[in-house]
C-alpha positions as CSV (number, residue, x, y, z in Angstrom):
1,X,-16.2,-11.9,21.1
2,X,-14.2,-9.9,18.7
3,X,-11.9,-13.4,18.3
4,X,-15.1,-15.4,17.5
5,X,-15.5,-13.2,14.6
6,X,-12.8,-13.4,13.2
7,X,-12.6,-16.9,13.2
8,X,-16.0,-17.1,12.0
9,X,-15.1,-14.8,9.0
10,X,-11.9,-16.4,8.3
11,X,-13.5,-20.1,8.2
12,X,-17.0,-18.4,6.0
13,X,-13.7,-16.7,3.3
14,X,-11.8,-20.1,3.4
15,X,-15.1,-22.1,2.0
16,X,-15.2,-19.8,-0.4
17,X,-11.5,-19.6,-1.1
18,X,-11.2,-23.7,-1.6
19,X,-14.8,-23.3,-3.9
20,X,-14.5,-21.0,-6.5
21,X,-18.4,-21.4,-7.9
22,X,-19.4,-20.1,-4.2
23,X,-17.2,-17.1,-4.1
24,X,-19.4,-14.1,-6.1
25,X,-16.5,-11.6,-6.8
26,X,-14.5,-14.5,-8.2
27,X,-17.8,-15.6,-10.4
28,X,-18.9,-11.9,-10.9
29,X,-15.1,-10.8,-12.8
30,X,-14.7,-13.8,-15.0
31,X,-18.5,-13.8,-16.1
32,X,-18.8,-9.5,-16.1
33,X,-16.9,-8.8,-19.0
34,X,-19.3,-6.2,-19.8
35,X,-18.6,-4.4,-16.4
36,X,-15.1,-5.0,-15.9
37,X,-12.2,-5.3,-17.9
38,X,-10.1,-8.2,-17.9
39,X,-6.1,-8.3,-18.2
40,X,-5.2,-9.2,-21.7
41,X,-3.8,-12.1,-21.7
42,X,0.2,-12.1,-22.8
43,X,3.1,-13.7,-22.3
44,X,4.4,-12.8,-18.5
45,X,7.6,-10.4,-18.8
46,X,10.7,-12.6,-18.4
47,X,12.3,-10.2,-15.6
48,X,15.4,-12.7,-13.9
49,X,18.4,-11.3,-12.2
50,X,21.1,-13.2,-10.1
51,X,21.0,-13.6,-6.8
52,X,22.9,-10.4,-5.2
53,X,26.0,-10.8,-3.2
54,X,26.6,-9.7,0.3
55,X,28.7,-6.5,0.6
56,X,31.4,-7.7,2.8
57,X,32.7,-3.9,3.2
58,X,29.6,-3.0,5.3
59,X,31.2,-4.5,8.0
60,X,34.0,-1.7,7.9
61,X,31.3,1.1,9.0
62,X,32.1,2.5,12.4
63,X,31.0,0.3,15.6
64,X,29.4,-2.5,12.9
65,X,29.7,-5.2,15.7
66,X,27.7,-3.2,18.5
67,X,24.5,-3.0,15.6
68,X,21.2,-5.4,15.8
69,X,21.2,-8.2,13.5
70,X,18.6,-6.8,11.6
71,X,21.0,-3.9,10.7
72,X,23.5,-5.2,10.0
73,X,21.9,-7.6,7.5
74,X,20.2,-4.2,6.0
75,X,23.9,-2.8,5.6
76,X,25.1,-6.2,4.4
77,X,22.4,-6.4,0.9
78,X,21.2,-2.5,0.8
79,X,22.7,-2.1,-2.5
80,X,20.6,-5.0,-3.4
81,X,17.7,-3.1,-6.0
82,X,16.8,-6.4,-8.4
83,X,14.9,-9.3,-7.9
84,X,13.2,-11.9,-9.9
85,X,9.7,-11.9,-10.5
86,X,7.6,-14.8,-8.9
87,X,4.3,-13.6,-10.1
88,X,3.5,-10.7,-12.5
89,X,1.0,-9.1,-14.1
90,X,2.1,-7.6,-16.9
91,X,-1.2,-6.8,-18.9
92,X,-2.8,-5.5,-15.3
93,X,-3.4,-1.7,-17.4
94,X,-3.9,-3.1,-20.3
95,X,0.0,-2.4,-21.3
96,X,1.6,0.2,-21.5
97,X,0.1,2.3,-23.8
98,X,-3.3,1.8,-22.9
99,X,-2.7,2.5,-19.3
100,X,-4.0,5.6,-19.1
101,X,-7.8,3.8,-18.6
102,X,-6.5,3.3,-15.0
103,X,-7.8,6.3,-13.3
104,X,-6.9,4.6,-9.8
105,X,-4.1,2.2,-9.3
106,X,-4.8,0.5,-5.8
107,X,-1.8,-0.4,-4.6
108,X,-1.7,-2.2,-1.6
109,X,1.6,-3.5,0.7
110,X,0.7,-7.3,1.8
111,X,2.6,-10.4,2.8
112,X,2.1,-13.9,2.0
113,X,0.9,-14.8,5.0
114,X,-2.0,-12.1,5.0
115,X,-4.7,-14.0,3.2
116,X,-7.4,-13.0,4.9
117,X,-7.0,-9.6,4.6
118,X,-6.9,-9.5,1.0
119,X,-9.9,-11.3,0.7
120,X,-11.8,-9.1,2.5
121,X,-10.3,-6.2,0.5
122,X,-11.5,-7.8,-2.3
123,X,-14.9,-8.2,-1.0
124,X,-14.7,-4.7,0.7
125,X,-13.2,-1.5,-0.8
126,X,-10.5,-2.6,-3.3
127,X,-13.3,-4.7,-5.8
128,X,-12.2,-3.2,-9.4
129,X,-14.9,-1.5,-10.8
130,X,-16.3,2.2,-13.0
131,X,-16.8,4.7,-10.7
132,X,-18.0,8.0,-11.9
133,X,-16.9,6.7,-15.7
134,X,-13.4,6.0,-14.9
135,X,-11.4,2.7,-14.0
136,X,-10.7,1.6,-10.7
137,X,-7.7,-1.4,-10.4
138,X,-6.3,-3.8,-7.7
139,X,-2.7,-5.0,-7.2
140,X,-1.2,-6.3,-4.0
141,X,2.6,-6.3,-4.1
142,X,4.4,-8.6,-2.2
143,X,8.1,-10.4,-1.7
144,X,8.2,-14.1,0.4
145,X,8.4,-14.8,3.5
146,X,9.4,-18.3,5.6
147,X,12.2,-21.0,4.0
148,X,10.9,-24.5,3.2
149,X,8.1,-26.4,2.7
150,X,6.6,-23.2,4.3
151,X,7.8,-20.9,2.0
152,X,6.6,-23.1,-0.7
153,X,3.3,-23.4,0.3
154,X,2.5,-19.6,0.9
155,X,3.3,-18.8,-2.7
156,X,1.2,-21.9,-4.1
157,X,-1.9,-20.0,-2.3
158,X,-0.5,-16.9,-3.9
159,X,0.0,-18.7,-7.2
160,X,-4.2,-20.0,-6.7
161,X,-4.9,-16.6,-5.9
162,X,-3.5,-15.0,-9.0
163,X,-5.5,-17.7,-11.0
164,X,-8.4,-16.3,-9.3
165,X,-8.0,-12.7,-9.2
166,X,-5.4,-11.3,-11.3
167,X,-4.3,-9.2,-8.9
168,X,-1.0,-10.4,-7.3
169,X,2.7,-8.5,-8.1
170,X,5.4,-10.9,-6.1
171,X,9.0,-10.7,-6.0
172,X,11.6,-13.3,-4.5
173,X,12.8,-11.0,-1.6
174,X,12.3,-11.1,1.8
175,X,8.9,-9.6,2.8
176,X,10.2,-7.8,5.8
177,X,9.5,-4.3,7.6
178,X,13.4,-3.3,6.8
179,X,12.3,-4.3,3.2
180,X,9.6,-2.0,2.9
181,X,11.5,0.1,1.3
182,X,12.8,-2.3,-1.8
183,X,9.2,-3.0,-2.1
184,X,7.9,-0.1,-3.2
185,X,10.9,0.9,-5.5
186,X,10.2,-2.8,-7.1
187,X,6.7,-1.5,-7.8
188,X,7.7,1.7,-9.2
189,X,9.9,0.0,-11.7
190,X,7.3,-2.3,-12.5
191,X,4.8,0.6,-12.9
192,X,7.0,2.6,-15.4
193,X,7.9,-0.8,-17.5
194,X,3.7,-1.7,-17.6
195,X,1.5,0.6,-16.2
196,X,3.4,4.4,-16.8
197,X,0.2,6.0,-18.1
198,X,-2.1,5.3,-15.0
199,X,-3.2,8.5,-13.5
200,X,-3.4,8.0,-9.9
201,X,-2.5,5.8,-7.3
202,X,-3.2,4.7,-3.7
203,X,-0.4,3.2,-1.7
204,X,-1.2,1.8,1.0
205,X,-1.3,-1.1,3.7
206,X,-3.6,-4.2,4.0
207,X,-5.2,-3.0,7.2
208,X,-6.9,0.4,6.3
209,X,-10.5,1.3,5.5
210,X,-10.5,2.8,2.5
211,X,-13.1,4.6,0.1
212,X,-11.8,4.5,-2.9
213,X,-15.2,6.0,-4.8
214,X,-14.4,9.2,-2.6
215,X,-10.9,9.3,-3.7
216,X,-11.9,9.4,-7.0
217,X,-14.1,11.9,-6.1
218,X,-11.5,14.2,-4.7
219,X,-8.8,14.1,-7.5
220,X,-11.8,14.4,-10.2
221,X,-12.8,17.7,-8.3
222,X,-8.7,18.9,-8.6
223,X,-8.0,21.6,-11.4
224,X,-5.5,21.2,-14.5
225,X,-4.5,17.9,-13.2
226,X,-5.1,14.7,-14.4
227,X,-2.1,13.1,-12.6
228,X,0.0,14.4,-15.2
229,X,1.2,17.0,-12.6
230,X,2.6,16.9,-9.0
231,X,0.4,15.5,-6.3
232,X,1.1,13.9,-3.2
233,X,-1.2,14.1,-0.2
234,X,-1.8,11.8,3.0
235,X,-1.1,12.4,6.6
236,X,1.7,15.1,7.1
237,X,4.6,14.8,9.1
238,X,7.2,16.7,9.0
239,X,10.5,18.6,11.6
240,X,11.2,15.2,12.8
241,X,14.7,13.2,13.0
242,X,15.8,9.1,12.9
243,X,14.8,7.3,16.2
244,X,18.2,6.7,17.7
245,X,16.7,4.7,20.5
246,X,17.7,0.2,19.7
247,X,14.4,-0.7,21.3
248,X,11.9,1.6,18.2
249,X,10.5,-0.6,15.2
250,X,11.7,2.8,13.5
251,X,15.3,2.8,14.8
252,X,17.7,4.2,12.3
253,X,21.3,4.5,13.7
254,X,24.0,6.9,12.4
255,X,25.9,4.3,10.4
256,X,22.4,3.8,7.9
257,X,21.7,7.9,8.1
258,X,23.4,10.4,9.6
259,X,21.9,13.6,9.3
260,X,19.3,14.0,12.2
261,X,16.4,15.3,10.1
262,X,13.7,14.5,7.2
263,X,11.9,15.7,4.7
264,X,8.0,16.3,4.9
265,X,6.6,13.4,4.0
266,X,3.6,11.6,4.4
267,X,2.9,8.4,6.5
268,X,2.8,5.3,5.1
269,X,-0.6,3.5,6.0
270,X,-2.0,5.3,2.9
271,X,-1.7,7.8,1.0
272,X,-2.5,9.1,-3.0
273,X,-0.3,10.0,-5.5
274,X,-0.7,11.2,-9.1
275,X,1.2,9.2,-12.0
276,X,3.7,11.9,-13.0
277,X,5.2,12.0,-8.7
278,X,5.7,8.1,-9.0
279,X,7.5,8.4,-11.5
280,X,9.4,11.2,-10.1
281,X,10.1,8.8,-7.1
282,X,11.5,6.4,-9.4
283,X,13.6,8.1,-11.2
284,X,15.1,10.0,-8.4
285,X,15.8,6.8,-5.9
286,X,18.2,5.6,-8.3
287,X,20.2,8.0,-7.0
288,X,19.8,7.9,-3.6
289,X,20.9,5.0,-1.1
290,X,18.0,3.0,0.4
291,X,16.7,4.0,3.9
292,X,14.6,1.2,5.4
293,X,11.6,3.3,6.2
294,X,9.2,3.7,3.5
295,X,7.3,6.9,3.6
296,X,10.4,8.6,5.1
297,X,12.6,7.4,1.5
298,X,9.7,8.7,-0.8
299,X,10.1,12.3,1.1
300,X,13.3,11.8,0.1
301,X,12.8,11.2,-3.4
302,X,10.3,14.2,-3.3
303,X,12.8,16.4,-2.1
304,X,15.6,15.8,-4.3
305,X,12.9,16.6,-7.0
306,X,12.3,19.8,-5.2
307,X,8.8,18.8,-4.6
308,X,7.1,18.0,-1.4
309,X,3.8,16.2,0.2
310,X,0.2,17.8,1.3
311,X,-1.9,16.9,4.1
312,X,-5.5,15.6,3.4
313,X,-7.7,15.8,6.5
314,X,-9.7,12.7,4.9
315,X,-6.6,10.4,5.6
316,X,-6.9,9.7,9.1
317,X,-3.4,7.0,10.0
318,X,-3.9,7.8,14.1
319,X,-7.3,6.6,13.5
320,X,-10.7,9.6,13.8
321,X,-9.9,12.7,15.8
322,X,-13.7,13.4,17.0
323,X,-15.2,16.9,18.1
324,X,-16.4,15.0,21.4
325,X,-15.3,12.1,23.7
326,X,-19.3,11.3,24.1
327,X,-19.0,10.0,20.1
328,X,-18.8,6.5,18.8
329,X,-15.4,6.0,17.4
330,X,-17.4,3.1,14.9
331,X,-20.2,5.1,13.7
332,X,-20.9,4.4,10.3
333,X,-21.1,7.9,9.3
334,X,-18.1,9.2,10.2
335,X,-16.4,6.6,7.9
336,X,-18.5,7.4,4.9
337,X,-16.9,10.5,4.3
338,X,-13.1,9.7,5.1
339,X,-10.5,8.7,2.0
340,X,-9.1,5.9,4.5
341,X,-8.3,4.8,8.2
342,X,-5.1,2.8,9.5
343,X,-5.7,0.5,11.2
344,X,-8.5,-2.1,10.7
345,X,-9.2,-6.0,11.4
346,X,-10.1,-7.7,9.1
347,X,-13.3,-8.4,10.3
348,X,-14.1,-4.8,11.7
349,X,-13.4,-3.6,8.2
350,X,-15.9,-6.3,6.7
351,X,-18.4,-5.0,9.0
352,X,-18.1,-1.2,8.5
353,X,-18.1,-1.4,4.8
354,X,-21.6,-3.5,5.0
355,X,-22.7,-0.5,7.4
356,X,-21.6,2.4,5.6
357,X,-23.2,1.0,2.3
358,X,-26.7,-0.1,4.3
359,X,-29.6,1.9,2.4
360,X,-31.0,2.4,5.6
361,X,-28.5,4.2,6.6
362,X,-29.3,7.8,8.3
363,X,-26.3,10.7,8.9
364,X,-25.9,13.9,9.9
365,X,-25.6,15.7,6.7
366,X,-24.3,18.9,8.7
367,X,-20.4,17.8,8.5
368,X,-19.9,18.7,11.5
369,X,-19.1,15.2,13.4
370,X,-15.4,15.0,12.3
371,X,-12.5,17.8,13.1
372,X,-9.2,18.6,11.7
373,X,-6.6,17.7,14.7
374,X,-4.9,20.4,15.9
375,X,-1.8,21.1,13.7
376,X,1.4,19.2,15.4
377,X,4.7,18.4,14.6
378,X,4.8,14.6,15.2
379,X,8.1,13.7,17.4
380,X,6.8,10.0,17.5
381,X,6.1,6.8,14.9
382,X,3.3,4.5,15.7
383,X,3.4,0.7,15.4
């Protein structure tokens, strides 16, 4: 059943995707210019480097030979930090010095090949708009994935995409999960060369739920910071080590890391950050060598900085903890109140955004539905 609507979705977004007078958003931001603000429209930063060169030396590292392919490829190009610019948005904040009009960056991890998904985000949670009289903006940040005619095809769609929505940063790389990594240090020197007065950001994948309106909410409601000041909060997770085990998605052998702990940090699905701690992160992953796991690299960063992450109990990455077993783990209301959820389809998210925004709709207004987990230290990754 669930299949059916997917494939029902997918087909009703493609029709709207290959007819741009029957898509509303698309309609609604180049005819709105009183609502939203459009990009100004400049010349695209030239940003080329050369292609980088395989470090032959990586080989050297103890047992090299005995290491997955995927590791050793990692060890072969981690020094890699530059690539060219397929698509950019240079004028996304209204450059640099008008920047500080974003109040929230939405920055959101996809791949090529995830169309769908961002057109429901679109539709969904990440439309750009004035929320409580400040500016709400959308970029997706991706590299390239497949060789060939394949390869070339994905980034026409993203090319038609961009024409559409302004909204696509993408970056001739491989858009892989050891890559993750590159990705978001990419987008962070992208941020401070275009965007380095926004004051808040949420980074986070293409499948979660996200209320953005709440979010705003939330870091209005924070004292004596208006992201000029440290802030980094999402799911906790801290006293835990590299998975030594071949077989993990999160396997990180001694040759890439060897100490046998990390930082605090916070997952990955999602999580907020304030404009002065990106660029914190920035500036202090120069300095440190790439680790292929994301949200464990930006601990890093933190903690070389001498800062450090905050739990949020509205980020919810191991989807709702709820105060009884007899609850529906869909209920509209429980989502209306959360800063975001990992993981979503795309068509379960279309849904539940229609339902939590339903006039109709009628919730317990005690607050008592939704619990904070029990406080753990988390020896495990999900996938």
């Amino acid at each position: 059943m669930l299949a059916a609507v997917v494939g029902l979705l997918i087909l009703h977004l493609y029709k709207d995707f290959i007819n741009p007078k029957n898509n509303p958003i698309s309609t609604e931001m180049r005819e709105a210019g009183s609502q939203i603000k459009q990009p100004i429209k400049n010349n695209t930063y030239v940003y080329s480097w050369p292609k980088c060169q395989q470090n032959m030396s990586a080989a050297n590292v103890t047992n090299f030979t005995t290491l997955p392919d995927n590791i050793k490829n990692f060890l072969y190009y981690r020094h890699c930090r530059h690539f060219p610019m397929l698509l950019d948005l240079p004028d996304k904040c209204g450059g640099p010095d008008k920047s500080g009009d974003v109040f929230l960056l939405l920055v959101i991890k996809s791949s090529p090949v995830n169309y769908d998904r961002r057109e429901v985000l679109r539709r969904t949670w990440a439309e750009e708009k004035l929320h409580n009289g400040v500016w709400i903006r959308r970029i997706f940040i991706l590299g390239t994935t497949k060789s060939g005619y394949e390869k070339q095809r994905l980034n026409n769609l993203l090319e038609i995409e961009q024409l559409d929505y302004n909204d696509i940063l993408q970056w001739d790389f491989s858009d892989t999960f050891y890559n993750l990594t590159l990705k978001q240090i990419l987008f962070l020197e992208w941020m401070e060369r275009n965007c380095p007065k926004v004051h808040f950001l949420l980074n986070g994948d293409d499948d979660i739920f996200a209320n953005p309106s709440n979010m705003v909410e939330y870091l209005q409601s924070i004292k004596n910071n208006d992201g000029s000041k440290h802030l980094f909060a999402g799911h906790l997770i801290q006293n835990v080590g590299p998975i030594r085990e071949p077989w993990s998605k999160y396997y990180i052998p001694v040759q890439v890391q060897e100490s046998e702990s990390y930082p605090p940090y916070c997952g990955g699905g999602g999580f907020i950050l304030s404009g002065y701690t990106a660029s914190v992160i920035y500036n202090m992953s120069k300095s440190i060598d790439i680790l292929p796991i994301d949200d464990v690299f930006m601990g890093m960063c933190m903690a070389k900085a001498g800062l450090g992450p905050i739990s949020h109990m509205g980020v919810k990455l191991v989807g709702l903890y709820l105060s009884s077993k007899t609850k529906d783990g869909y209920d509209p209301c429980y989502y209306r109140e959360v800063l975001l959820v990992h993981r979503f389809l795309s068509a379960e998210l279309f849904l539940m955004w229609r339902r939590i925004h339903d006039p109709n709709l009628k919730c317990d207004s005690s607050g008592k539905f939704l619990q904070q987990p029990p406080t753990v230290n988390y020896l495990w990754r999900w996938s």
